[in-house]
Backbone as a ProteinNet text record, in pm:
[ID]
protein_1_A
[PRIMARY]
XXXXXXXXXXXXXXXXXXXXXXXXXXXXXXXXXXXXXXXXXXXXXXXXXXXXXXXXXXXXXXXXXXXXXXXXXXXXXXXXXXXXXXXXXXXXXXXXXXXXXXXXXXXXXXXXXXXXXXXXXXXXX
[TERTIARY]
302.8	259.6	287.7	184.3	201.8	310.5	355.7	463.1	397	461.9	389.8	492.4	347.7	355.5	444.1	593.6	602.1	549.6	513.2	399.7	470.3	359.1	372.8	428.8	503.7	536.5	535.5	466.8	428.8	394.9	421.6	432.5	292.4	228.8	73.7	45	152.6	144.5	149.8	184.5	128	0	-98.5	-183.3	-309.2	-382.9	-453.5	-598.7	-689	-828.8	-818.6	-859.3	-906.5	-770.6	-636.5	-535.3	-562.4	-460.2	-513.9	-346.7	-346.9	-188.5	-75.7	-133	-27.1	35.1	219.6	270.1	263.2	251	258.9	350.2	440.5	437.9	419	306.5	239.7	273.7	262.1	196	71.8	-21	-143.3	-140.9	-181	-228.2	-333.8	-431	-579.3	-668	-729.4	-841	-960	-1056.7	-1190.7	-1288.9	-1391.3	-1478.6	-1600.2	-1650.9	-1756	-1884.4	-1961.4	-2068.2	-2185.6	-2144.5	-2283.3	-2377.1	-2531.4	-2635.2	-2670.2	-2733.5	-2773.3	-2693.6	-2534.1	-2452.4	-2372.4	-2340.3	-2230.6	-2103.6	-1993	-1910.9	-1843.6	-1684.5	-1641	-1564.3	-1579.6	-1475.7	-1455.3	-1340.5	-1238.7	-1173.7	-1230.4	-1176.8	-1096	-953	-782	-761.8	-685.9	-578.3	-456.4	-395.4	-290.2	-168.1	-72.7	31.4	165.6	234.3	371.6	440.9	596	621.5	597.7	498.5	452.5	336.3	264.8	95.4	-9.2	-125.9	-190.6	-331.7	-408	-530.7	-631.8	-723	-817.5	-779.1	-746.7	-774.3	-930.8	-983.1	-1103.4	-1050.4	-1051.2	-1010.1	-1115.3	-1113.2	-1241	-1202	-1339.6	-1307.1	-1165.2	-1046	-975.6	-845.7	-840.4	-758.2	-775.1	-878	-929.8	-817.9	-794.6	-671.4	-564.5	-516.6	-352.3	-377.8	-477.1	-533.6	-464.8	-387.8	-325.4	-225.1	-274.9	-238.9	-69.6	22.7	129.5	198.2	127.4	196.7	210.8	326.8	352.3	345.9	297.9	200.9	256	271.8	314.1	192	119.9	-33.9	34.3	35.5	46.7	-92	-58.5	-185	-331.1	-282.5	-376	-459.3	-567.7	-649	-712.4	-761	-813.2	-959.6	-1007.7	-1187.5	-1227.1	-1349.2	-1415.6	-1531.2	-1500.6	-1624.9	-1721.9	-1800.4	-1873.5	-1770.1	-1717.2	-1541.8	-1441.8	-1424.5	-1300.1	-1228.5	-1101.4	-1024.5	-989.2	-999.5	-1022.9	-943.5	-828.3	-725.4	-762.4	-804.5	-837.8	-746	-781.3	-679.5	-810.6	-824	-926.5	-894.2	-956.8	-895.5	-835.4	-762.8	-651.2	-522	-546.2	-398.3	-387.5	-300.3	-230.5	-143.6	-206.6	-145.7	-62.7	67.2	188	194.6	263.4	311.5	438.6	495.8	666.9	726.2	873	944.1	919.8	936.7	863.6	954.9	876.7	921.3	1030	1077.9	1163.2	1133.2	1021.6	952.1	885.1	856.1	761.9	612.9	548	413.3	383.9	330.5	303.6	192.2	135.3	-31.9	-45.8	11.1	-62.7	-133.4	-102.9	-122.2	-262.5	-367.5	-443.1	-513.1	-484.2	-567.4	-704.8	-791.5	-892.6	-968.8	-875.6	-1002.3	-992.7	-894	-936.8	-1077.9	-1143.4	-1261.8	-1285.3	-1318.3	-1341.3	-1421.7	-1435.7	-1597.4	-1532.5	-1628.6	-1655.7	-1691.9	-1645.9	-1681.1	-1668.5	-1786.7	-1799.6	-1764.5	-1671.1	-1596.1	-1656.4	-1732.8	-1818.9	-1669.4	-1692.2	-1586.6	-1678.7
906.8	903.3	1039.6	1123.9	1225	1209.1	1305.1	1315.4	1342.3	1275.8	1322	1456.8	1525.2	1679.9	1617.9	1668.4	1690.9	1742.6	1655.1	1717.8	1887.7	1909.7	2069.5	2010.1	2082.4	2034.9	2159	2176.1	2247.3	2256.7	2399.4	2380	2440.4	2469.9	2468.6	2596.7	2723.7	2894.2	2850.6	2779.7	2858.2	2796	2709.6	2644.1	2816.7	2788.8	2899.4	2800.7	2847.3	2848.2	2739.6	2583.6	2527.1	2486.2	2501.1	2423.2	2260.6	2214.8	2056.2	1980.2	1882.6	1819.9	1849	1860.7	1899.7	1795.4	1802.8	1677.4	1786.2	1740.9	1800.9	1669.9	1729.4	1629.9	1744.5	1662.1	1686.6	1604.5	1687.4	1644.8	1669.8	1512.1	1562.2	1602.4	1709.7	1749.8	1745.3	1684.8	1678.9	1586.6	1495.6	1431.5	1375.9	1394	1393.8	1353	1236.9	1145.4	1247.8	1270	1346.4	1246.9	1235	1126.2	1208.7	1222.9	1294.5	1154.1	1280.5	1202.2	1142.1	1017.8	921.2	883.4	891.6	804.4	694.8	641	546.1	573.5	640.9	688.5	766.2	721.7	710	864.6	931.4	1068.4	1172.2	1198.2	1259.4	1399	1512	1599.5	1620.3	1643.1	1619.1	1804.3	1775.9	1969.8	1912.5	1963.7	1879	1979.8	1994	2114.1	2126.3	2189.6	2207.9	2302.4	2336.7	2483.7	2584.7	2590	2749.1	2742.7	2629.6	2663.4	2522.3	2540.1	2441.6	2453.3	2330.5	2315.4	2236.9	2264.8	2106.6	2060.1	1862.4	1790.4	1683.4	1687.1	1572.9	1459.6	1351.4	1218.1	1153.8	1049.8	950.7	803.4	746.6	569.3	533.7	447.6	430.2	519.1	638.8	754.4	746.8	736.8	759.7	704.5	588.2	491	563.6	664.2	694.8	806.5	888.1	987	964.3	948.8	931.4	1038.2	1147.8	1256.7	1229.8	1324.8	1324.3	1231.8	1140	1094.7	1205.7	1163.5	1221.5	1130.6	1236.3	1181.5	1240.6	1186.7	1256.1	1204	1393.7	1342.4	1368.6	1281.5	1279.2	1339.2	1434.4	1459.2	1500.7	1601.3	1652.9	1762.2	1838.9	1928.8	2003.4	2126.2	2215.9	2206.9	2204	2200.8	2337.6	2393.1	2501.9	2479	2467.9	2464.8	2549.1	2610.9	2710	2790.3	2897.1	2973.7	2944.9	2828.8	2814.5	2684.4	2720.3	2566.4	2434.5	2375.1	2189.9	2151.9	2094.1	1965.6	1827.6	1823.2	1609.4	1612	1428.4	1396.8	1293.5	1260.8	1203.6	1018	951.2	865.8	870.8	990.1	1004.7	1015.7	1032.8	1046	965.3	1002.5	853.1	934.3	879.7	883.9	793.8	871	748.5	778.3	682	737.2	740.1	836.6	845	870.4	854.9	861.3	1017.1	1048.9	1182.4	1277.9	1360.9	1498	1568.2	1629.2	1697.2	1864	1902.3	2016.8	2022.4	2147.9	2201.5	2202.8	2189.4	2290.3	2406.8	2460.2	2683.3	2647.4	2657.2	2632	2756.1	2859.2	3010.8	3030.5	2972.6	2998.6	2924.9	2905.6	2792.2	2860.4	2792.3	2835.4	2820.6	2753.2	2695.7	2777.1	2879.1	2990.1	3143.7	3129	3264.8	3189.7	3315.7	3297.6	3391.5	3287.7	3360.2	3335.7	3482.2	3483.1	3537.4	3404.3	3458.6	3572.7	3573.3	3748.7	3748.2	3784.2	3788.5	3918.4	3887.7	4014.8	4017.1	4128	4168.2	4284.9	4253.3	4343.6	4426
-2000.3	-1861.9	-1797.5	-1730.8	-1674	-1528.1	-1508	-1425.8	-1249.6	-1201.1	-1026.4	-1001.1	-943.1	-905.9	-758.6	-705.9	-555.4	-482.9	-378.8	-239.2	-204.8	-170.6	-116.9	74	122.1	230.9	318.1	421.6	482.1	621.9	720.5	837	828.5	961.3	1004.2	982	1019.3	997.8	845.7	743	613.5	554.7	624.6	585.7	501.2	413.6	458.7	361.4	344.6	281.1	164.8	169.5	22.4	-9.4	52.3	54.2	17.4	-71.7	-105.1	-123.1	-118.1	-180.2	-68.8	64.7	170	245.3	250.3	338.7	507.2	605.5	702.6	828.3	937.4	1033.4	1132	1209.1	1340.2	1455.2	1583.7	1704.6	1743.5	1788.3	1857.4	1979.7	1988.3	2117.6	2223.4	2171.1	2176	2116.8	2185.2	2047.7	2108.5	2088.1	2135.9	2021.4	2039.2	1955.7	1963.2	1824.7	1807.4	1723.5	1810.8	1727.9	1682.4	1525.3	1448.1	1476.9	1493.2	1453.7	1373.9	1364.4	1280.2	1157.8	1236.3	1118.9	1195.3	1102	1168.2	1176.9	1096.9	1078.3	1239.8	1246.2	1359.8	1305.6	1411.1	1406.4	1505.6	1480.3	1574.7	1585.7	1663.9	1589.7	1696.4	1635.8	1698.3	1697.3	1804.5	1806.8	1736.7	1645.8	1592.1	1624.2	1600.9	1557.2	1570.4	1520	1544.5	1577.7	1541.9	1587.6	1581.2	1459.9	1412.8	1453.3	1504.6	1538.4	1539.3	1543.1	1569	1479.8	1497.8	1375.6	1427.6	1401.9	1449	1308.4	1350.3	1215.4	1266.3	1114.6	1150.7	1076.4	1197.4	1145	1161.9	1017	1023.2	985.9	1064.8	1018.8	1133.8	1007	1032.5	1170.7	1087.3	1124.4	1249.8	1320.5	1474.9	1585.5	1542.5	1605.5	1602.7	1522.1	1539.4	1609.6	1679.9	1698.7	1902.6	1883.6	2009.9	2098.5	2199.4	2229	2269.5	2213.7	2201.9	2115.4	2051.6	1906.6	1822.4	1691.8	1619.9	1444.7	1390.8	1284.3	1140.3	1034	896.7	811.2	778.3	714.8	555	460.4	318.5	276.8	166.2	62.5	145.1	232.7	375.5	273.1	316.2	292.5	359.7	339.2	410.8	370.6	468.8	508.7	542.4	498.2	571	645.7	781.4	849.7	936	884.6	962.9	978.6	870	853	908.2	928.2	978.9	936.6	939.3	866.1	957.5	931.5	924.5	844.1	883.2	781.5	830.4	720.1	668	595.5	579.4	487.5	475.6	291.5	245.6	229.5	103.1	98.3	3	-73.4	-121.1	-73.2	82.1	109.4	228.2	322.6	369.4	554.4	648.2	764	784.5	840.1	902.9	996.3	1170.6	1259.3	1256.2	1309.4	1300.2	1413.6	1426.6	1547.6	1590	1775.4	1788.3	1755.9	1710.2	1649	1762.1	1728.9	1833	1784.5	1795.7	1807.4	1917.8	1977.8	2075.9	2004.4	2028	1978.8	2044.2	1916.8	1980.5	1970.9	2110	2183.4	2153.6	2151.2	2147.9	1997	1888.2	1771	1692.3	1695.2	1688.8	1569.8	1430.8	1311.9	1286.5	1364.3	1393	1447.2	1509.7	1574.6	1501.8	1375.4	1303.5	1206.3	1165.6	1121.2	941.5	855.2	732.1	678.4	553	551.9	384.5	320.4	177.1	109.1	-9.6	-23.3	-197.6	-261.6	-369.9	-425.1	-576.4	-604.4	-705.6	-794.8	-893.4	-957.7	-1090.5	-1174.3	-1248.1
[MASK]
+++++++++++++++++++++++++++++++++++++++++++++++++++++++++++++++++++++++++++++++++++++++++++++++++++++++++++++++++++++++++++++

């Protein structure tokens, strides 16, 4: 039987590009219902963050419910999204939202990873 890898555990300043397997605990700061066209699918894109900084997360379906501004949240097995260059942490249905007692962190509103912007870049040898 293969052995379980320990979660990577991580604050929001070291998130970076295609990140996968991340434990994080957050505060929401923010959360607002975004209804794509012609689906059914319920989703939420949240300001999430902690002491080192902040993220949009997109929560779907279920997730939407814990999406409650100033709760505090521990996302298991989280991931980094690229959307139109910029990063997005989900968490799929591989991994697993809890709510937890509140954090006793501030959040750094000044820091918001969501608004640096990256741009692919093909390296020819």
């Amino acid at each position: 039987m293969a052995e379980l890898s320990k979660p990577l555990v991580k604050k929001i300043s070291d998130l970076r590009p295609l990140y996968s397997g991340i434990t994080l605990t957050v505060k929401v700061v923010d959360a607002k219902m975004v209804a794509p066209k012609g689906r059914q699918a319920r989703i939420s894109e949240c300001l999430v963050g902690d002491e080192t900084g902040m993220i949009v997360f997109v929560a779907r379906n279920d997730q939407v419910g814990l999406m409650k501004e100033g709760s505090t949240l521990i996302l298991r097995n989280a991931k980094i999204e690229m959307y139109r260059g910029s990063m997005r942490l989900a968490v799929d249905r591989w991994g697993h939202i809890e709510a937890t007692e509140p954090a006793g962190f501030v959040v750094k509103e000044d820091s918001n990873l969501s608004l640096i912007e990256f741009e692919m870049v093909n390296v020819v040898e």
